[in-house]
N, C-alpha and C positions, 0 to 999 in steps of 0.2 A: 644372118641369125640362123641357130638351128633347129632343126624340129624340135617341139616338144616330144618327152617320153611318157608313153603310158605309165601308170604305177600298175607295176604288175600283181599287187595283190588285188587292186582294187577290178582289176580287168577278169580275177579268178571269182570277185563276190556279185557284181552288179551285170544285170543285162538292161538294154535296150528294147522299152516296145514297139510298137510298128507308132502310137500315137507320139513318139516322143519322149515319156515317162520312163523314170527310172526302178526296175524294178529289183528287190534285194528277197534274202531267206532271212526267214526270222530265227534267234536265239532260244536259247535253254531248249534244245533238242536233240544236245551231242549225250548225256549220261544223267545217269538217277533220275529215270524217267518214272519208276515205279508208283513214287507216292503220285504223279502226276495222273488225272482222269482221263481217260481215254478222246473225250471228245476236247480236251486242252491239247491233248498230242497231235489230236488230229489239224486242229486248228493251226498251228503251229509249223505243221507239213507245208502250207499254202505258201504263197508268194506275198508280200507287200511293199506297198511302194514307198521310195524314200518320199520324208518329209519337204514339205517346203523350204524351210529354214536351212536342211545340210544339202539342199542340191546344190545350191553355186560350187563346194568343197565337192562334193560327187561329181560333176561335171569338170572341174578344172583337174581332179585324178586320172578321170580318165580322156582328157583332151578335147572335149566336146566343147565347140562353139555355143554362143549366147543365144 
């Protein structure tokens, strides 16, 4: 059988932490950022972790075992 292949988008969105966890950027921070408040942008900047319920789908994209 052959290897699996990464999905290469998902190799460009998601990182690995050292604990294991899968960490993603959050949305609505590409444009029409104006009406948004400053500390909404800022928030926004930060890193957060995928949800429980899509990591099996985040783990099987990017080939990580169980």
């Amino acid at each position: 059988m052959p290897k699996m292949k990464t999905n290469s988008s998902a190799k460009k969105r998601f990182s690995i932490t050292g604990t294991g966890k899968i960490a993603r950027k959050n949305a609505y921070k590409s444009h029409i950022l104006t009406k948004m408040s400053n500390k909404r942008k800022r928030a926004l900047g930060q890193t957060s972790m995928v949800s429980d319920a899509d990591m099996g789908n985040v783990k099987r994209m990017l080939c990580i075992g169980k």
